[in-house]
N, C-alpha and C positions, 0 to 999 in steps of 0.2 A: 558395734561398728568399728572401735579400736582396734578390736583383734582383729575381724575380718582382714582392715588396714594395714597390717604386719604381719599377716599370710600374703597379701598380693604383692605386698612389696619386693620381697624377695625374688619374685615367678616374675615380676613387672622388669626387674635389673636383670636377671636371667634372660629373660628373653628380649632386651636391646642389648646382650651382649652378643647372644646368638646370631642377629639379625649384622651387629655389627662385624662379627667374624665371615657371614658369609659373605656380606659384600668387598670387605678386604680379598677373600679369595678370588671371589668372581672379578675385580678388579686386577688381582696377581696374575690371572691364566690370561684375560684380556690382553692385560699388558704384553706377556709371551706373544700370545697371538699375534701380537700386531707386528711383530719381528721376526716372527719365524721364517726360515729361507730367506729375508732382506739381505744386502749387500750394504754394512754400515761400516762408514770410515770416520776414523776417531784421529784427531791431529792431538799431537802431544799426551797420546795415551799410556804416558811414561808420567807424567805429573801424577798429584794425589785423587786429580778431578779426574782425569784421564783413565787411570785400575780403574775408578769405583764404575765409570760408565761401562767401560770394558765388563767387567764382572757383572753388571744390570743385561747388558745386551747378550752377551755370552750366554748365561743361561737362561735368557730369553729365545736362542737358540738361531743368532744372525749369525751371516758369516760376514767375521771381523775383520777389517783393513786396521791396522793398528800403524800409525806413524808416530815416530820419537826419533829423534836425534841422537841417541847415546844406543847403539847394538846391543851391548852386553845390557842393558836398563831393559830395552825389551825382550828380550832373550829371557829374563828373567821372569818378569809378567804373561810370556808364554806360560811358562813352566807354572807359575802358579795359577794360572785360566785350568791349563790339564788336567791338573793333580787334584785340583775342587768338584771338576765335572764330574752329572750323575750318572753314572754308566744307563741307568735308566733311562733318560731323557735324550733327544737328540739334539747335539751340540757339532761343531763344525770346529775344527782346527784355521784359529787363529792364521793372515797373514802379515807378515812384520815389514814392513817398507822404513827404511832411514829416510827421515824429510826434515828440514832445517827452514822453517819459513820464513827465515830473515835471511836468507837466501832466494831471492826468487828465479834464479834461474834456474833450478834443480826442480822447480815446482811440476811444468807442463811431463816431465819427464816422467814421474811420478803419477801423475793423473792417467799418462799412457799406459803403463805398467799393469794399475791398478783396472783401467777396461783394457786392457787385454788379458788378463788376468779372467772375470768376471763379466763381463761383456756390458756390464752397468754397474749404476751404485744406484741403489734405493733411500741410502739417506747419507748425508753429509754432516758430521758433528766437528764443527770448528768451534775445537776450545783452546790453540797456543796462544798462548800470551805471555809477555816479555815486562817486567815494572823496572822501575827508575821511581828514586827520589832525590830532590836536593833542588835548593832554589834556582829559578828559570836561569838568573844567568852565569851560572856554573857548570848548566850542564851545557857541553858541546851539541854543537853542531850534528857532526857523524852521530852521536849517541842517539840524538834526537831523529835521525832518520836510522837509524838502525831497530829501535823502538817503532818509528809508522810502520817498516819492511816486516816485521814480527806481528804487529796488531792489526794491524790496515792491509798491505800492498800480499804480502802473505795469502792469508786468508779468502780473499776476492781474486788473488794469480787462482787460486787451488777452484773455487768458485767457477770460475769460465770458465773454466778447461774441462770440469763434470759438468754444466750445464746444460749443454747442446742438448748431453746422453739423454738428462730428465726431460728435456723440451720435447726431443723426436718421439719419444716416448711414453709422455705427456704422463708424467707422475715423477713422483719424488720428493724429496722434504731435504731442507735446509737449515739445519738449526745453529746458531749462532750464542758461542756461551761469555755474556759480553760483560758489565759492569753497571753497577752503579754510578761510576765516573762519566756512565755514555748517557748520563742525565746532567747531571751537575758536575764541576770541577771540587779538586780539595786540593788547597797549598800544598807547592810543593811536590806537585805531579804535575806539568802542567803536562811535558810527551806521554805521557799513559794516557791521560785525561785525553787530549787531543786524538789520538789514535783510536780509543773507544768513544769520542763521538763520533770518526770519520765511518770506522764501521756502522755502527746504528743507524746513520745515513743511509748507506750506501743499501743496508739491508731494507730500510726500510723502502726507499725507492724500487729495488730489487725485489720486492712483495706485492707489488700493483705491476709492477711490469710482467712478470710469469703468472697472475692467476690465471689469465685465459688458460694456460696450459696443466692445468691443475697440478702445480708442483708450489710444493707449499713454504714460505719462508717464516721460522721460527726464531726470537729471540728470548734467551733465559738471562735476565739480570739479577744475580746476586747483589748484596753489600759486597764483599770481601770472603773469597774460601779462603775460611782458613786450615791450620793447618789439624794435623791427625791429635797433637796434643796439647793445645792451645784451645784454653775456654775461658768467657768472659770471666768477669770479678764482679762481686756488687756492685751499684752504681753508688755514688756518693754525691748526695745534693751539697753537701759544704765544698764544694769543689767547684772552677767554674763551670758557666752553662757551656762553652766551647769545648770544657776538658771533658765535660759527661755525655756533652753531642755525639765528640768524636769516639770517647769509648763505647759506648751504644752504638754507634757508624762503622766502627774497625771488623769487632769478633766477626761478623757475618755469620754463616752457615758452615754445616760441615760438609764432607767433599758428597758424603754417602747421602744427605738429603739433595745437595745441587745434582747429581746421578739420578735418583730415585724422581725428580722436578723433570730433568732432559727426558727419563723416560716414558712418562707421564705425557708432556708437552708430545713426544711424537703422537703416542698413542689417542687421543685429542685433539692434533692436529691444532694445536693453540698458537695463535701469532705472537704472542708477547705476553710474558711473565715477569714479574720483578720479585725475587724476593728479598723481604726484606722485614724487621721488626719495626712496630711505629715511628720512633725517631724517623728514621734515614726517611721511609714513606710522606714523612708528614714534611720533609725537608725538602723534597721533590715539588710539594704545592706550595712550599716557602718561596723558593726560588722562582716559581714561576707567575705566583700571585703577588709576593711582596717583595721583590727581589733587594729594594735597597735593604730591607731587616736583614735578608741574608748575609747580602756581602756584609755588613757591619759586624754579623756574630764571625764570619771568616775570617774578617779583617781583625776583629779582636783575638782570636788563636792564634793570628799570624805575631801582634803585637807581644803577647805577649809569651814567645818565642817558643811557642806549643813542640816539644818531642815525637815527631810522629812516628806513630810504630810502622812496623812493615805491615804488608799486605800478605798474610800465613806465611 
């Protein structure tokens, strides 16, 4: 009966690995599928999140609307969309539009462009976002509406203006790639924090108003993208509980799984995703179940006079 046991074993691993390889694939071509021909606009497809969707959707096989703010930045991410492409596979030359979403007057014009251009857009991926750190009252005024104009007033100008397209139309997706802060605050942000709760509102009201119209609203919340070479460190329990909270709360994800999530999410057609590792997860029912524990472990990082890292 031993041996028997140690012949199936092997043929047993064998075949969930087989099983597990075909469903990866059947999920990879799915995936394509679901973008092929679509009309998908990427805002700040110049950041790190930004390539890696670009590159998920591109050889998915959509034709890309790619917005950034810096020319030559895009210009570049052109060039390397082309030069990856399988001559086999059919792919679609990238369009590059300059858009500055802390600008919103620039926005309608741009939405113009982009359906006259394509005569629609089939899905909408709003990921710019703008950070700020330093405590509330240091940071000005202007700075703090320059930040909602980038996270907030941005993002919902570009919003109306493709809307109508997917209402008449009656299809389309809306995905929104928002934060963890658009759940809870952390010292020390409070304009970022504010700005990605106004979003997460605004979407999520934005989501019972268009289903009749079957145009779908999506949100992906990370922890924190971080960045391309930046990875956590062990955690250290002799250290305090706010310094290991927040280390476990910082690293987040990397840019190429929040990409591989947005792609996923379309294809799914998923209203809300969070990702995130247990801490941050289990912080979300903190705040909302036991709120004064919360503020006390904040209140304690604030006290004592926590270094916050950046956001990647």
């Amino acid at each position: 009966m031993g041996v028997m046991a140690m012949l199936l074993l092997p043929l047993l691993l064998l075949g969930i690995s087989g099983l597990l390889f075909i469903y990866q694939e059947v999920s990879r071509l799915w995936s394509k599928s679901a973008v092929q021909n679509k009309v998908v606009v990427i805002t700040d497809a110049i950041s790190g999140l930004g390539k890696e969707c670009a590159r998920v959707f591109h050889t998915g096989g959509a034709r890309l609307v790619l917005c950034g703010k810096n020319w030559e930045r895009l210009e570049n991410l052109y060039d390397a969309l082309i030069s990856v492409a399988d001559p086999g596979k059919q792919t679609f030359t990238p369009k590059l539009v300059l858009l500055d979403l802390s600008d919103i007057s620039c926005v309608p014009d741009v939405a113009k462009e982009v359906l006259d251009c394509y005569g629609c857009v089939d899905i909408l991926i709003n990921n710019a976002s703008m950070k700020v750190k330093g405590p509330a009252h240091k940071i000005s005024l202007e700075l703090d509406k320059k930040i909602m104009d980038a996270n907030y007033f941005g993002p919902i100008t570009l919003t109306k203006a493709l809307l109508p397209n997917m209402i008449s139309r009656r299809t389309g997706q809306i995905v929104l790639v928002n934060n963890i802060q658009g759940k809870f605050g952390i010292p020390f942000r409070t304009a970022y924090a504010a700005s990605k709760h106004a979003a997460l509102g605004f979407f999520d009201c934005l989501r019972a108003e268009v289903e009749e119209y079957d145009v779908v609203i999506s949100t992906v919340s990370p922890t924190f993208v971080r960045s391309y070479h930046v990875y956590p460190e062990q955690g250290n329990w002799e250290a305090s509980i706010w310094k290991f909270f927040f280390r476990k709360l910082t690293y987040g994800v990397h840019p190429v799984e929040v990409a591989e999530e947005v792609m996923r999410t379309v294809r799914r057609k998923k209203q809300e995703v969070f990702m995130a590792n247990p801490i941050p997860k289990a912080a979300v029912y903190v705040r909302t179940f036991f709120p004064e524990f919360f503020f006390a472990v904040v209140a304690c990082g604030v006290k004592e006079k926590l270094n916050v890292p950046e956001e990647g």
